[in-house]
MIDOSE-1310 file (N, C-alpha, C; in nm, 2 decimals, decimal comma, always signed):
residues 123
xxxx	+0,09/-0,12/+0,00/+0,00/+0,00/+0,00/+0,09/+0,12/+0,00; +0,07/+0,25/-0,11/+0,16/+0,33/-0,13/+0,09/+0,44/+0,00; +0,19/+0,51/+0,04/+0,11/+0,59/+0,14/+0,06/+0,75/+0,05; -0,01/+0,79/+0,11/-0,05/+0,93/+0,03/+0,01/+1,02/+0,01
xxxx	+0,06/+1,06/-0,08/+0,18/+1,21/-0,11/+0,05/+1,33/-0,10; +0,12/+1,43/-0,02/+0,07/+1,54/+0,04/+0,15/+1,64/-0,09; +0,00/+1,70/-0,18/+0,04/+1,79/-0,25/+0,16/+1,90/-0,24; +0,23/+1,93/-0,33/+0,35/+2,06/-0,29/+0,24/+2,17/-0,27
xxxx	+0,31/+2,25/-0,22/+0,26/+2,36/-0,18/+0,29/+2,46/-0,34; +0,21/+2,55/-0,32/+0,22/+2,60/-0,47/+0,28/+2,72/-0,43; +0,43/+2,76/-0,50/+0,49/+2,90/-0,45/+0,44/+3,02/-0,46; +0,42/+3,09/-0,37/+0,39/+3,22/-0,40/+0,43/+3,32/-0,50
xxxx	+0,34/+3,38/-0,57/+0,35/+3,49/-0,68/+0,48/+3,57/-0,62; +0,59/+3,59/-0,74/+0,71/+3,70/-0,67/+0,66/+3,83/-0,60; +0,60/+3,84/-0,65/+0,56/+3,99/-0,64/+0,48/+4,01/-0,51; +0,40/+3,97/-0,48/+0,34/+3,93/-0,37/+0,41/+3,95/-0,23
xxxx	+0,49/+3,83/-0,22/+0,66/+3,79/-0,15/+0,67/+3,90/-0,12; +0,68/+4,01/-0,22/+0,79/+4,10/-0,17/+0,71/+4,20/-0,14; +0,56/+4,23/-0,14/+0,47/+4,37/-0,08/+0,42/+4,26/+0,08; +0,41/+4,12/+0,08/+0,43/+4,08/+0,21/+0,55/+4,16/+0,28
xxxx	+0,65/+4,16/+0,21/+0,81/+4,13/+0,36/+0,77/+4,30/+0,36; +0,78/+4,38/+0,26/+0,76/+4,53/+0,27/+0,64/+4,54/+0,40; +0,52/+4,52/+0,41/+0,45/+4,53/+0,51/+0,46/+4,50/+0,63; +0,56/+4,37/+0,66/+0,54/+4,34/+0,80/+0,72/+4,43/+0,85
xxxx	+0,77/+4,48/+0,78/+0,87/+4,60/+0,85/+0,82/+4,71/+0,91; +0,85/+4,75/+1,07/+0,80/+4,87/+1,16/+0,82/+5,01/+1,07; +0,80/+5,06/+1,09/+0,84/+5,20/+1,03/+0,97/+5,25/+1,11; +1,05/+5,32/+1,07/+1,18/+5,31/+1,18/+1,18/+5,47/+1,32
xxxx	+1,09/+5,47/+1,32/+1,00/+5,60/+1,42/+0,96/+5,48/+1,56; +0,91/+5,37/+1,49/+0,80/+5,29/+1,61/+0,93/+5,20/+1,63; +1,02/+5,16/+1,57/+1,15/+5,05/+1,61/+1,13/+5,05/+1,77; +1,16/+4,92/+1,79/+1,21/+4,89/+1,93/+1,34/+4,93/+1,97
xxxx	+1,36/+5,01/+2,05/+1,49/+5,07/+2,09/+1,58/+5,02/+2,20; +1,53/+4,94/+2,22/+1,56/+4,82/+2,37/+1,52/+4,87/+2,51; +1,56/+4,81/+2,59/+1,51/+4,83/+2,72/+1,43/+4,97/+2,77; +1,55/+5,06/+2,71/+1,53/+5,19/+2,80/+1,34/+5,24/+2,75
xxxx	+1,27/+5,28/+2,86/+1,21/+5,37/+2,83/+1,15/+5,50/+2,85; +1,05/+5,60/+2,80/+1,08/+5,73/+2,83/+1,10/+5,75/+2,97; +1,04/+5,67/+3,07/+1,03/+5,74/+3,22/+1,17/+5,74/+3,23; +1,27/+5,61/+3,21/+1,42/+5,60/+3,20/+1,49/+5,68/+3,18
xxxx	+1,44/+5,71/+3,05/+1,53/+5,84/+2,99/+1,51/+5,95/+3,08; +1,42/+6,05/+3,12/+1,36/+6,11/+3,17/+1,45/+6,12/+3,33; +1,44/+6,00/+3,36/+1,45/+5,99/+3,53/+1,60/+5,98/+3,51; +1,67/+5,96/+3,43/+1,84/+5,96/+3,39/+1,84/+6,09/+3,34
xxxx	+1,82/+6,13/+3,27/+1,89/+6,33/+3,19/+1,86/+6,41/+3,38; +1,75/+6,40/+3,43/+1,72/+6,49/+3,55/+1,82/+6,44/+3,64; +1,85/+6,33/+3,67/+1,96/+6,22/+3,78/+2,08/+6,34/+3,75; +2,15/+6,28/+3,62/+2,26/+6,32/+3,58/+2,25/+6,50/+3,59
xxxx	+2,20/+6,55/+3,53/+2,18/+6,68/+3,53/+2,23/+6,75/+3,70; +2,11/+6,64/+3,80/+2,11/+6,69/+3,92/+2,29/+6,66/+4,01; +2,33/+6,54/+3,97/+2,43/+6,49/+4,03/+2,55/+6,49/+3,96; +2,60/+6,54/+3,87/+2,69/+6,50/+3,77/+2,77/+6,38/+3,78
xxxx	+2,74/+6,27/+3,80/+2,76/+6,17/+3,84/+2,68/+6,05/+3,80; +2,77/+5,92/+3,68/+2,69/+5,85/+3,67/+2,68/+5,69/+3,71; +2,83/+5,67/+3,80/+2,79/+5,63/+3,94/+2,74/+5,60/+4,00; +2,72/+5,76/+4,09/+2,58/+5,76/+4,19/+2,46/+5,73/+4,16
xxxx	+2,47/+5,77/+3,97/+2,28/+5,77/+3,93/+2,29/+5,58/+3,91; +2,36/+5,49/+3,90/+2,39/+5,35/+3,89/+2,37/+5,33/+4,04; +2,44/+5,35/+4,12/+2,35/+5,29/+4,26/+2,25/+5,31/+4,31; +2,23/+5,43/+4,29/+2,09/+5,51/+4,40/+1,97/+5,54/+4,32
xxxx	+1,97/+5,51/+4,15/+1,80/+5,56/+4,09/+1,75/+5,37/+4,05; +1,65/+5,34/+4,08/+1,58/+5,24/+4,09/+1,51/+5,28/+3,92; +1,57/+5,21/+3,79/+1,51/+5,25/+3,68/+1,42/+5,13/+3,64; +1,30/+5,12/+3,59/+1,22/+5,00/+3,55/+1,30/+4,87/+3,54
xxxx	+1,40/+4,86/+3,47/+1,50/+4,75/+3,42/+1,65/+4,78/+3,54; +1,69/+4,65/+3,59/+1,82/+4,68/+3,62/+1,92/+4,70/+3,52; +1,97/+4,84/+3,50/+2,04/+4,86/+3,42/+2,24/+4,89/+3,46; +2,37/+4,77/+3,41/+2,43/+4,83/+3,50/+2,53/+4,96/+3,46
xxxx	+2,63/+4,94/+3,51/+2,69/+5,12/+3,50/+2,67/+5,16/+3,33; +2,77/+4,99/+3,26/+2,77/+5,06/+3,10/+2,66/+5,06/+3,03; +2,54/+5,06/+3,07/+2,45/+5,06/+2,99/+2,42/+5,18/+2,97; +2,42/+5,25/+3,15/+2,35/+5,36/+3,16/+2,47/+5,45/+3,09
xxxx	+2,58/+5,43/+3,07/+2,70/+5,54/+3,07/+2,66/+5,51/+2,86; +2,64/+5,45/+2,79/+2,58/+5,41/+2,67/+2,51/+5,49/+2,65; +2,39/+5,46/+2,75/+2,26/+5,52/+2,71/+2,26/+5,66/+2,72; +2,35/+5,74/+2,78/+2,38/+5,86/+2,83/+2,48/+5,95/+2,75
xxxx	+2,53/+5,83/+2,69/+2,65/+5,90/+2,53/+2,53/+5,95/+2,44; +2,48/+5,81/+2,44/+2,37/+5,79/+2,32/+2,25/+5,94/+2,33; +2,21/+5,93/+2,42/+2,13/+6,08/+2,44/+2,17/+6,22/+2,40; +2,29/+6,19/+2,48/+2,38/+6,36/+2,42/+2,44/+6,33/+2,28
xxxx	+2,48/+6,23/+2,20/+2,53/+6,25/+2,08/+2,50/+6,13/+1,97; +2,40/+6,10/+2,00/+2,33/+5,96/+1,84/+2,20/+6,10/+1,81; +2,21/+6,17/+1,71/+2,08/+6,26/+1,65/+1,94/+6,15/+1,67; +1,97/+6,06/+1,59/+1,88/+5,97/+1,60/+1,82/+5,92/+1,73
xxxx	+1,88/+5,86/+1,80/+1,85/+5,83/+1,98/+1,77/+5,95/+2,02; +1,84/+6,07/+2,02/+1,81/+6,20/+2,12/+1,71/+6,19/+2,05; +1,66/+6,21/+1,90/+1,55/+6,26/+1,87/+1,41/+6,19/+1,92; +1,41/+6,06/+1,86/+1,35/+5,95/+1,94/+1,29/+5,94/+2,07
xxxx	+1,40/+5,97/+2,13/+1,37/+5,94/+2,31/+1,31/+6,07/+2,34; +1,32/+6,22/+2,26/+1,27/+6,37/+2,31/+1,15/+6,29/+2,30; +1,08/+6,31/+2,17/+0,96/+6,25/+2,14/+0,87/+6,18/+2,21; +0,91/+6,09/+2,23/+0,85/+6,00/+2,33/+0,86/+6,03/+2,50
xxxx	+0,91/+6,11/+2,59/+0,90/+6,19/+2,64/+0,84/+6,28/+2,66; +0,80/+6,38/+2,55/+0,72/+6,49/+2,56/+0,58/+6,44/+2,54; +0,52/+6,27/+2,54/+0,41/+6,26/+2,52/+0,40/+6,17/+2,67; +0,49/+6,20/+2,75/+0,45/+6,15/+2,86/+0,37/+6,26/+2,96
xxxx	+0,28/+6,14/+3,03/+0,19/+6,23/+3,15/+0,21/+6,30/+3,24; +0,18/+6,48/+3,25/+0,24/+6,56/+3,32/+0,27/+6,48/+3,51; +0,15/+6,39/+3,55/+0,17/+6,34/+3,66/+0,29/+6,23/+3,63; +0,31/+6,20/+3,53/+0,46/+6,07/+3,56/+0,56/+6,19/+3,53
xxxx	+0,54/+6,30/+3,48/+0,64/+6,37/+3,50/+0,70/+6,41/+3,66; +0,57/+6,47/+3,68/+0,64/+6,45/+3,85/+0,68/+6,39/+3,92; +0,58/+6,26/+3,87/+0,66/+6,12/+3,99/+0,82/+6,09/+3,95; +0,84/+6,08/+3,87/+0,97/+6,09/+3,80/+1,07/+6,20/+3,87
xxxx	+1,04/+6,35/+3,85/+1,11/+6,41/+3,92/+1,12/+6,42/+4,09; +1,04/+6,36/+4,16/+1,05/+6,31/+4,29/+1,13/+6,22/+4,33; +1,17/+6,12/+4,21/+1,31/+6,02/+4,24/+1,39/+6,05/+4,21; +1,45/+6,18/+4,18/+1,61/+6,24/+4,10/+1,66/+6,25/+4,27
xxxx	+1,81/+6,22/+4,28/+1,87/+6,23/+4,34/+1,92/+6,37/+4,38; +1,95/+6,37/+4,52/+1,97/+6,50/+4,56/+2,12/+6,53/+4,53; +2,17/+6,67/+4,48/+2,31/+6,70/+4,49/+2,44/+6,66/+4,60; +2,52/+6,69/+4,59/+2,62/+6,68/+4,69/+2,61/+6,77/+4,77
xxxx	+2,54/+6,93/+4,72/+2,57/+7,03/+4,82/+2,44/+7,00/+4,85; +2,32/+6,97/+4,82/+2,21/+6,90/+4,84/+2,21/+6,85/+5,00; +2,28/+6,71/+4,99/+2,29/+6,62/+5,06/+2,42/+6,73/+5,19; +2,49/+6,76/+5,20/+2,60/+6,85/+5,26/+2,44/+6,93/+5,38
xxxx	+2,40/+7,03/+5,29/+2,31/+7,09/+5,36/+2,23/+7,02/+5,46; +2,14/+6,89/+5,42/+2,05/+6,84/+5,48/+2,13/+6,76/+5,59; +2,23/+6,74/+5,61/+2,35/+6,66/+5,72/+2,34/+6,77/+5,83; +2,33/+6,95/+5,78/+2,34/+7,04/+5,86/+2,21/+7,06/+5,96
xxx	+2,13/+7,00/+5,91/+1,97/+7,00/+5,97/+1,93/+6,92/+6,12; +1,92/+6,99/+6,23/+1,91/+6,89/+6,32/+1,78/+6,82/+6,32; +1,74/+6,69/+6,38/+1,63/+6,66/+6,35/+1,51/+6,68/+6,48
């Protein structure tokens, strides 16, 4: 008894093929950009800004993802000098919610002369 041959499959039209593969590519605006995201960005430019130090902003800012020093010290090149990155990450940013803006700015680390002062405080 011969067993049953399972028709070929009939190739797709070329043309087709190729307005498929063209369709299922993101547009390069929506790309996945990896881990970081806006609140990250965000909660790192104000960190650094506040502390010049990226270090300190590696031990003491709690960012969505554990990220370690060289990521952040990457992601931090990458902001001040990839056109592409910076522009990206503004973007997405400025369509964040004025309240996660705040909550955000409530976890920036305090200065050095910051922290100096508040040692001066009795309690």
């Amino acid at each position: 008894v011969a067993a049953p041959v399972a028709p070929s499959p009939v190739p797709p039209h070329p043309g087709l093929a190729k307005r498929v593969k063209k369709s299922k590519q993101p547009p390069p605006v929506t790309k996945d950009l990896g881990r970081w995201k806006p609140t990250d960005d965000l909660l790192l430019i104000n960190t650094v800004l506040q502390t010049n130090d990226l270090t300190s902003v590696h031990l003491g800012v709690k960012f969505s993802c554990r990220f370690n020093l060289r990521e952040i010290q990457e992601r931090w090149y990458a902001l001040l000098y990839d056109p592409v990155i910076s522009k990206l990450a503004c973007q997405a940013m400025r369509q964040l919610h004025p309240e996660a803006i705040a909550a955000i700015q409530s976890k920036v680390l305090f200065s050095k002369a910051e922290e100096q002062l508040l040692t001066k405080v009795g309690s």
